[in-house]
C-alpha positions as CSV (number, residue, x, y, z in Angstrom):
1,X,-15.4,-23.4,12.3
2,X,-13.8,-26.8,12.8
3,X,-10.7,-26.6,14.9
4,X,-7.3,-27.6,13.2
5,X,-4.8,-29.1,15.2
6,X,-1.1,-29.7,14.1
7,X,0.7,-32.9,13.9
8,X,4.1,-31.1,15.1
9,X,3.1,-29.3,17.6
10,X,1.2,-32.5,19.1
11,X,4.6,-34.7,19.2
12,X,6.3,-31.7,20.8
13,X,3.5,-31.5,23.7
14,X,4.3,-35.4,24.1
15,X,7.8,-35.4,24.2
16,X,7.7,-32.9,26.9
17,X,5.6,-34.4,29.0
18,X,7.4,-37.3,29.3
19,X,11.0,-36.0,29.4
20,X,12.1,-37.3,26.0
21,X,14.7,-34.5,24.5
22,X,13.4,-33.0,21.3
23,X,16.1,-34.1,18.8
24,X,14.9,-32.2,15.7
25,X,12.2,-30.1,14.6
26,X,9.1,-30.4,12.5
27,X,9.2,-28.2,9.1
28,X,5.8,-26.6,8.3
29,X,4.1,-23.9,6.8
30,X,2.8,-21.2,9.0
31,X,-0.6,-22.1,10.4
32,X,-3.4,-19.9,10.1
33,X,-4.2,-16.9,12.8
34,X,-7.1,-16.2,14.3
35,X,-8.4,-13.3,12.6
36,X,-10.1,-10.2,14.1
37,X,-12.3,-8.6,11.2
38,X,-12.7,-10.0,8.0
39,X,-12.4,-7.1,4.9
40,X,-15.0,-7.1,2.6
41,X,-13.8,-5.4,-1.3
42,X,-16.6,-3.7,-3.4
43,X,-15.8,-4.3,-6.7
44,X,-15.3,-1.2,-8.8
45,X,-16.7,-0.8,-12.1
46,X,-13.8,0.9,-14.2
47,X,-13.5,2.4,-17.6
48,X,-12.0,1.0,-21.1
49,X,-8.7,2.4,-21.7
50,X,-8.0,4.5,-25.1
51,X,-5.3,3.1,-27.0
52,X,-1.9,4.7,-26.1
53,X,0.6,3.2,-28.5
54,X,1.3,1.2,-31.8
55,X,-0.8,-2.3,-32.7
56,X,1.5,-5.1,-33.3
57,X,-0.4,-8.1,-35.0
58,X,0.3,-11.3,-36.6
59,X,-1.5,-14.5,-38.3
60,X,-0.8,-17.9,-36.3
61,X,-2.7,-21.2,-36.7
62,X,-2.6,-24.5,-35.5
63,X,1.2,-24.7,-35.5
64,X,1.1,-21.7,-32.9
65,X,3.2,-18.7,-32.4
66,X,4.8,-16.0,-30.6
67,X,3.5,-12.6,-30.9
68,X,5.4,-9.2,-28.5
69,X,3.9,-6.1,-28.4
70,X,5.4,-3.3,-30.6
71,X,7.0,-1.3,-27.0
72,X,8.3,-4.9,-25.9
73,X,6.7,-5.1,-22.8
74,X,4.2,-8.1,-23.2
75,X,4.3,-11.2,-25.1
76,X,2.2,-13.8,-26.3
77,X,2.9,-17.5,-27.0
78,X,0.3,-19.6,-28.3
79,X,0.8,-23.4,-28.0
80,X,0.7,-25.7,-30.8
81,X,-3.3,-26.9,-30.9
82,X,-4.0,-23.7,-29.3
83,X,-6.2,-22.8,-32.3
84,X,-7.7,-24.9,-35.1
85,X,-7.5,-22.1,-37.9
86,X,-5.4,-18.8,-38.8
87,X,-6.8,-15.9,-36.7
88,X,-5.1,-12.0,-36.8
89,X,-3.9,-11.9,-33.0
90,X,-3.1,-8.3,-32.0
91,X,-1.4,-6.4,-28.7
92,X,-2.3,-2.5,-28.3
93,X,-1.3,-0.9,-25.2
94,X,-4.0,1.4,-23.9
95,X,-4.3,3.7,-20.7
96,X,-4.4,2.1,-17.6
97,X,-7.8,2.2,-16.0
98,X,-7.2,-0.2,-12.5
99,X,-7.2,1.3,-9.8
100,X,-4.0,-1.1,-8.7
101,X,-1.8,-1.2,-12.2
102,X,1.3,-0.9,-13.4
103,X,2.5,1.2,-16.5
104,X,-0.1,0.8,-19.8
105,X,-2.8,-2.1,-20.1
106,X,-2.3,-3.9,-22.9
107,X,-5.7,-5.2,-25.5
108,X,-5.4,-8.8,-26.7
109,X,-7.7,-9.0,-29.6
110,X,-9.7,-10.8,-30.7
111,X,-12.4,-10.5,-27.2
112,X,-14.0,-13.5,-28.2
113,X,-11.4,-16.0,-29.3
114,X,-11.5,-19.3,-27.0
115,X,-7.9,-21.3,-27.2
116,X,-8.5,-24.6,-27.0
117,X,-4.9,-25.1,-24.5
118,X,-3.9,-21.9,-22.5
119,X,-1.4,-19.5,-24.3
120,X,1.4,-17.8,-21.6
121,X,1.3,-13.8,-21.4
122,X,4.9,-12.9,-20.0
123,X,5.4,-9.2,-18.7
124,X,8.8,-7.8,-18.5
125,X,9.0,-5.7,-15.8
126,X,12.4,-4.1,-16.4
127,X,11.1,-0.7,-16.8
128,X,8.8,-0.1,-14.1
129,X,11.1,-2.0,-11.4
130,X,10.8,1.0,-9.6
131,X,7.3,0.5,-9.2
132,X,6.9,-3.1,-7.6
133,X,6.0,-4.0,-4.2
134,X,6.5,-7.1,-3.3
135,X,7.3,-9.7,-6.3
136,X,5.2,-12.3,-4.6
137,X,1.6,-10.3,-4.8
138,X,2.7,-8.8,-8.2
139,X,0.1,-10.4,-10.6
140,X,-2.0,-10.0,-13.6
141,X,-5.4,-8.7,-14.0
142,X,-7.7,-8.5,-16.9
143,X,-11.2,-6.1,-17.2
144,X,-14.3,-8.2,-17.4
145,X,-17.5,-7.1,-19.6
146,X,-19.1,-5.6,-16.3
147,X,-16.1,-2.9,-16.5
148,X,-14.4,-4.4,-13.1
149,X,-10.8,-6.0,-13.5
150,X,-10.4,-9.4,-11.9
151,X,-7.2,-10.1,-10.1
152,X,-5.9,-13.5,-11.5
153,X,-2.1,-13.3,-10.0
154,X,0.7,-15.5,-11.8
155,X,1.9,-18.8,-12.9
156,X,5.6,-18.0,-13.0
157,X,8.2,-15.5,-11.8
158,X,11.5,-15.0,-13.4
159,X,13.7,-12.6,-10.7
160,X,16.6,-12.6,-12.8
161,X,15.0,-11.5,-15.9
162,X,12.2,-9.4,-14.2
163,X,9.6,-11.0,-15.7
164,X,6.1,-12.4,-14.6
165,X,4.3,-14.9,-16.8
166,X,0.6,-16.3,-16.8
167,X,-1.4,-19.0,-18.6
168,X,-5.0,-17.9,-19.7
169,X,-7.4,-19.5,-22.3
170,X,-8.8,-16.2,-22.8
171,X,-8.4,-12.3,-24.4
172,X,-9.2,-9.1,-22.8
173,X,-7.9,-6.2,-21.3
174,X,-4.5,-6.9,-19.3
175,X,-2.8,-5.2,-17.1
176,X,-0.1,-5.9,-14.2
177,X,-0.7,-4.7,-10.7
178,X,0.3,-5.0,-7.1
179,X,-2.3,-6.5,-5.0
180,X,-0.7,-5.4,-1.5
181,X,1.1,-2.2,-1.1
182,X,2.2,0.1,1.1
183,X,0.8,3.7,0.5
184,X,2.6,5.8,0.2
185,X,5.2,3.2,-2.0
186,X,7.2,6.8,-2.4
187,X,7.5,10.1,-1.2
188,X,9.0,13.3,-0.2
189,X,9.2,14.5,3.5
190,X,10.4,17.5,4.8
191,X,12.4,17.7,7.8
192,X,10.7,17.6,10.9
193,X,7.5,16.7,9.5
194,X,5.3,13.6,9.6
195,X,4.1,11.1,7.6
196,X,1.5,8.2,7.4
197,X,2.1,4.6,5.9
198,X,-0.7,2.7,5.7
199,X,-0.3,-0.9,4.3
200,X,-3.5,-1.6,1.7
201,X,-5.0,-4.8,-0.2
202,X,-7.2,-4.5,-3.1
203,X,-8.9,-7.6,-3.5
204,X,-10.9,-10.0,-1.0
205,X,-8.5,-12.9,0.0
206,X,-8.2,-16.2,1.9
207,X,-5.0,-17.2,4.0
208,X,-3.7,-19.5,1.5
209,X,-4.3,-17.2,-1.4
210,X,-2.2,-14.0,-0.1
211,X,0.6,-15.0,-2.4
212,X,0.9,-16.2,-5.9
213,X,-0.1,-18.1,-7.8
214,X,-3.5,-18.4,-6.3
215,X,-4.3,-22.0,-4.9
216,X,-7.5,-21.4,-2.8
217,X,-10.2,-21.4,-5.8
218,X,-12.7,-24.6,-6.2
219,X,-11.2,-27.1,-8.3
220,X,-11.7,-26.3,-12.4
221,X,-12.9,-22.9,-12.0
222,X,-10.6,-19.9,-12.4
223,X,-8.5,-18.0,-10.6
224,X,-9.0,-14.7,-9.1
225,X,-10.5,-12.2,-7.1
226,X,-12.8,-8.6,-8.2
227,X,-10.8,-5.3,-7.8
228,X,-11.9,-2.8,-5.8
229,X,-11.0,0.5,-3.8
230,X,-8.4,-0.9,-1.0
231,X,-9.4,-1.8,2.4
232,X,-6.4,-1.9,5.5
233,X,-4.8,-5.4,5.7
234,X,-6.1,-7.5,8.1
235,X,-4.4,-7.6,11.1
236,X,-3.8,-11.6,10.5
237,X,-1.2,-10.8,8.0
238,X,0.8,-8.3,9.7
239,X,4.1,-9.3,11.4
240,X,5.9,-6.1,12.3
241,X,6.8,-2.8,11.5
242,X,10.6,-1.6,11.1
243,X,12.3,1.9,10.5
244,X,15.9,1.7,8.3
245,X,17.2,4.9,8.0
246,X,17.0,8.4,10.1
247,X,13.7,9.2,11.9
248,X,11.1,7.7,13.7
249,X,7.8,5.5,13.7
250,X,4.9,6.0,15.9
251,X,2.1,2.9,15.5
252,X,-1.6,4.0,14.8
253,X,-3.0,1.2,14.7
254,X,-1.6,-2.6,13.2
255,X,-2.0,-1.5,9.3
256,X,-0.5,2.1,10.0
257,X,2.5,3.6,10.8
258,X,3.4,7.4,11.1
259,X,6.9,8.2,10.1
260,X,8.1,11.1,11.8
261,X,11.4,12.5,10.2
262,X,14.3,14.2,12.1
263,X,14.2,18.2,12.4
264,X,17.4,18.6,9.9
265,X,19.3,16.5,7.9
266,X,22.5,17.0,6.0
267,X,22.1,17.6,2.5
268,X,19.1,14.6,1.5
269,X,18.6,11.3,3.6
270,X,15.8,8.2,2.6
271,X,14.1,6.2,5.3
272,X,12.7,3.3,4.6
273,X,9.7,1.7,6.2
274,X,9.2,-2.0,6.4
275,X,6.3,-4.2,6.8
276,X,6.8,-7.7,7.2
277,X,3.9,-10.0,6.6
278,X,2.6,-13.0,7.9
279,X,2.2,-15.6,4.9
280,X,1.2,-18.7,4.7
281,X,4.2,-20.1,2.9
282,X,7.5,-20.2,5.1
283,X,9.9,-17.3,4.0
284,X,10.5,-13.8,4.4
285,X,8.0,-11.5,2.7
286,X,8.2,-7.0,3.1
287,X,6.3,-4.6,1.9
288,X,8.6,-1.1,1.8
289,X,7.7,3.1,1.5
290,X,10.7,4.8,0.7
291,X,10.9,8.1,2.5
292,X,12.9,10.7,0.7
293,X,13.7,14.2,3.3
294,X,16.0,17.0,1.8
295,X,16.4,20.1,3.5
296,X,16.4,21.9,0.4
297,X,13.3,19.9,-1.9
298,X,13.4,17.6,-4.6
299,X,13.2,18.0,-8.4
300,X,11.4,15.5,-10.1
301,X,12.2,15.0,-14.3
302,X,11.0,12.5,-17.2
303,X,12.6,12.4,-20.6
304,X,11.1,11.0,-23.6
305,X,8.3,9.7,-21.2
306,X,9.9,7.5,-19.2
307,X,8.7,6.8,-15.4
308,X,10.1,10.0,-13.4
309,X,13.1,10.0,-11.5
310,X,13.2,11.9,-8.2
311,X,16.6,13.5,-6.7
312,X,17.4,16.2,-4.1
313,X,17.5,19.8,-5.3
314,X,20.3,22.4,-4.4
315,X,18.4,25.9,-2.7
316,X,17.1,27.7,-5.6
317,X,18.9,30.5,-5.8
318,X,17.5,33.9,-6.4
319,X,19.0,37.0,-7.4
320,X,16.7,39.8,-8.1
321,X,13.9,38.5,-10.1
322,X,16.5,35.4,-11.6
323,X,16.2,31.8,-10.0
324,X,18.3,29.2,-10.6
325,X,17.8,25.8,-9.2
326,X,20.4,23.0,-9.4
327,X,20.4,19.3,-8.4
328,X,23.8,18.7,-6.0
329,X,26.6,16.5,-7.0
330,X,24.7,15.1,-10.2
331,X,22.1,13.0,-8.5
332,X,19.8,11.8,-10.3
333,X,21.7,10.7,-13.3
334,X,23.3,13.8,-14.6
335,X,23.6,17.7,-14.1
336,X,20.0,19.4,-13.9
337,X,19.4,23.3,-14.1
338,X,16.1,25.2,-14.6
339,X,16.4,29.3,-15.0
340,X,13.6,31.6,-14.8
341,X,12.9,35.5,-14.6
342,X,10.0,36.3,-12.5
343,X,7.4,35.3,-9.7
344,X,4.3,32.9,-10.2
345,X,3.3,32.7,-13.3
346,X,4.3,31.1,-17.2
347,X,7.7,31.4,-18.8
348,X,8.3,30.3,-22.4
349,X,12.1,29.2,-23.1
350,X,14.5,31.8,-24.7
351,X,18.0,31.5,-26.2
352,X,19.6,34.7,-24.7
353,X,22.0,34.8,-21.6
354,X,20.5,35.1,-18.3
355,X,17.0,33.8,-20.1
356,X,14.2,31.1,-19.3
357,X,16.6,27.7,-19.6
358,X,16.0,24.2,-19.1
359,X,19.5,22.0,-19.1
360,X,20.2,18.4,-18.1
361,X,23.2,16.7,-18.7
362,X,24.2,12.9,-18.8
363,X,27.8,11.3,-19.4
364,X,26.6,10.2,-23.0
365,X,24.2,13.3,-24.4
366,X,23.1,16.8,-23.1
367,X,19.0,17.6,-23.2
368,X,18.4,21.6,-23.9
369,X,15.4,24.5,-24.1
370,X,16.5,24.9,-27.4
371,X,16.9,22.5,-30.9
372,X,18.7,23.0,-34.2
373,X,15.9,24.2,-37.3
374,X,16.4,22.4,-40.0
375,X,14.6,24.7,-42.1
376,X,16.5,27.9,-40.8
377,X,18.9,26.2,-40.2
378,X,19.4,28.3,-36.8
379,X,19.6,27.5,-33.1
380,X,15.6,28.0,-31.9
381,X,13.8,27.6,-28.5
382,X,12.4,25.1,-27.6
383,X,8.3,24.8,-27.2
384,X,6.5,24.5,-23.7
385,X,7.1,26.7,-20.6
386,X,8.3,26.4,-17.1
387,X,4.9,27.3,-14.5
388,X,5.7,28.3,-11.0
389,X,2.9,27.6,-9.3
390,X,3.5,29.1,-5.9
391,X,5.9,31.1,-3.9
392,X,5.5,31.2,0.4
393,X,7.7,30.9,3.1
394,X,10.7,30.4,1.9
395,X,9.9,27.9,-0.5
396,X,9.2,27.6,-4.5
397,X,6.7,25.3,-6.4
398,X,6.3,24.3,-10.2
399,X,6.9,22.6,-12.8
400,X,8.3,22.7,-16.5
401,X,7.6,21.0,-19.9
402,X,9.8,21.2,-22.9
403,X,7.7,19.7,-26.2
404,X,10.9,19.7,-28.2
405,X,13.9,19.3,-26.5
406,X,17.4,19.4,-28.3
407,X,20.0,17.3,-28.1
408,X,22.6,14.9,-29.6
409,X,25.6,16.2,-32.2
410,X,24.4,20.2,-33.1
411,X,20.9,19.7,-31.1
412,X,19.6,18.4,-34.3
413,X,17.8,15.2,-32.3
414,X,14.9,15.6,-30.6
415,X,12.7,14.9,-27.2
416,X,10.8,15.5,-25.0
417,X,11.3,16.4,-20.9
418,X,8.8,17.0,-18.1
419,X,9.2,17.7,-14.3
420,X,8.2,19.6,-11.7
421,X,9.7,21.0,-8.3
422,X,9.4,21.7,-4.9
423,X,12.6,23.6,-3.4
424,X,13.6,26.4,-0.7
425,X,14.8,29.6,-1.9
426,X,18.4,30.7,-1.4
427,X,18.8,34.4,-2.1
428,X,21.9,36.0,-2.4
């Protein structure tokens, strides 16, 4: 390897040595480390996602056109001279099969269409926010015909708007993922107990290619890099580690931390571990695990499908064979109660006093175990059960489903809520 020396730091050396004062500084981008093991990603073969959602499709030409995908999330926008006849371009979302994606995929049809100037796919982001890493490695990817999906990164990113755009000539299989994360990117910890951060990348890289968009590739070919099962990152990126919040970190090794949280906190507390990188543009770039530690456990809930949210959860309080469990002082976006009769097992929901109840409550609507039959035209339960799963020490698991959820004026709209639950038990 040839050696690379730098022009600033040569002018410094020479103004030392000969007394001269150093009147300002030389700007550059962070030089290369030394690095101590190259990683080495096996690409994984991956299967095709089943379609999970409504086609949106439309007829554009030479004159090009725009064309979104019937949830919103992606959009297409072909050039003018893109394409030299009409041809049906459609979006379908589908499951998501890499290993490092976001939310759905999304199937840009047809496979073997070839635009003669590169159309933009621009990804709103909005939704999963929740769910980035690190803007700067957030990229797209798209499955090849060998089943592995090739990380291509991204041409443009829009903060403001959460959105992240990229230029292809091509159609496949899309999908958005983080290249670098920290795993866990979430999680629960109980007090006094420990956990591991480890800080991942899923790809093969080069120094100048860490960040998007991708610049190390030979000139005219494309972008990008196979997906495979994550390896640690390389030492050579790694900065520092840092601890916000209550706690402590103990250092494994460079690319892991162990988070050890305090014995008791009041109520609920988040820690928040930080990795700063080493990049090879000048600016600041972290990598975060949020830490969540409740003395009492967490509840965890999803309405109409949306990403889960997770909040603290009040002691589960048991009276005879009734629990109730609670969320304290509305977090997580509204008032949240789950009753149910019994020990582990299945309980379908009931209308009666003292029943099987689920029951969350937001300042604009209220979501219930129960829904208004229009046929009847009488107050039923709802569908689905709650499960607990397990009982020991202290401490109950589970989780609940609700297929038809009521709510709205007379409970006559309706959902769907999911969840599940790890809290201590309170007993009176």
């Amino acid at each position: 390897m040839k050696r690379k020396y730098n022009f600033c730091f040569y002018i410094i050396i020479c103004l030392h040595l000969f007394g001269i004062g150093l009147i300002s500084s030389c700007k550059r981008d962070p030089i290369e480390p030394k690095n101590d093991t190259e990683i080495e990603i096996t690409p994984l073969v991956r299967p095709v996602g089943a379609a999970k959602g409504e086609i949106s499709s439309k007829v554009i030409g030479a004159a090009g056109g725009i064309l979104t995908s019937a949830d919103g999330q992606l959009k297409i926008d072909v050039p003018p001279g893109a394409l030299t006849e009409d041809r049906e371009i459609s979006i379908q979302p589908i499951v998501q099969t890499n290993i490092a994606g976001i939310g759905l995929s999304y199937r840009l049809k047809p496979h073997n269409v070839i635009f003669k100037k590169a159309v933009t796919l621009t990804f709103d982001w909005n939704k999963i926010a929740a769910e980035i890493g690190l803007p700067q490695t957030l990229g797209f990817a798209y499955q090849q015909e060998d089943g592995v999906w090739k990380y291509v990164g991204a041409n443009k990113m829009d903060m403001t708007q959460k959105t992240v755009s990229y230029e292809t000539a091509h159609f496949s299989d899309w999908s958005l993922m983080n290249r670098l994360s920290l795993e866990p990117y979430e999680a629960t910890v109980e007090p006094g107990n420990s956990q591991s951060v480890r800080a991942l990348i899923y790809t093969q890289t080069t120094w100048d290619d860490l960040l998007t968009p991708l610049t190390g590739q030979a000139a005219g070919s494309e972008p990008g890099y196979p997906v495979g099962m994550p390896e640690s990152l390389p030492s050579k990126f790694i900065d520092s580690w840092e601890l916000i919040g209550p706690g402590k970190i103990v250092k494994a090794d460079i690319s892991t931390v162990t988070y050890q949280a305090p014995a008791s906190v009041n109520g609920s507390a988040t820690a928040t571990v930080k990795l700063k990188l080493k990049a090879p543009r000048a600016g600041t770039y972290l990598l975060l695990s949020n830490l969540h530690i409740s003395g009492n456990g967490w509840i965890e809930l999803s309405i109409a499908g949306s990403s889960p949210v997770r909040f603290p959860a009040s002691s589960a309080a048991k009276s005879g064979n009734k629990y109730l469990l609670s969320n304290p002082e509305n977090e997580g976006g509204g008032y949240f109660l789950l009753s149910w009769n019994g020990g582990v097992g299945e309980y379908t929901y009931d209308i009666a006093n003292g029943g099987n109840h689920f029951h969350f409550q937001t300042a604009e609507t209220t979501y219930m175990s129960r829904y208004l039959d229009k046929i009847i035209k009488n107050i039923v339960p709802s569908g689905g059960q709650i499960s607990i799963t397990k009982i020991d020490k202290g401490w109950v698991e589970g989780s609940f489903h609700v297929t038809n959820a009521g709510y709205g004026p007379f409970l006559l709209s309706l959902t769907t809520a999911n969840g599940r639950f790890r809290a201590k038990i309170f007993e009176n």
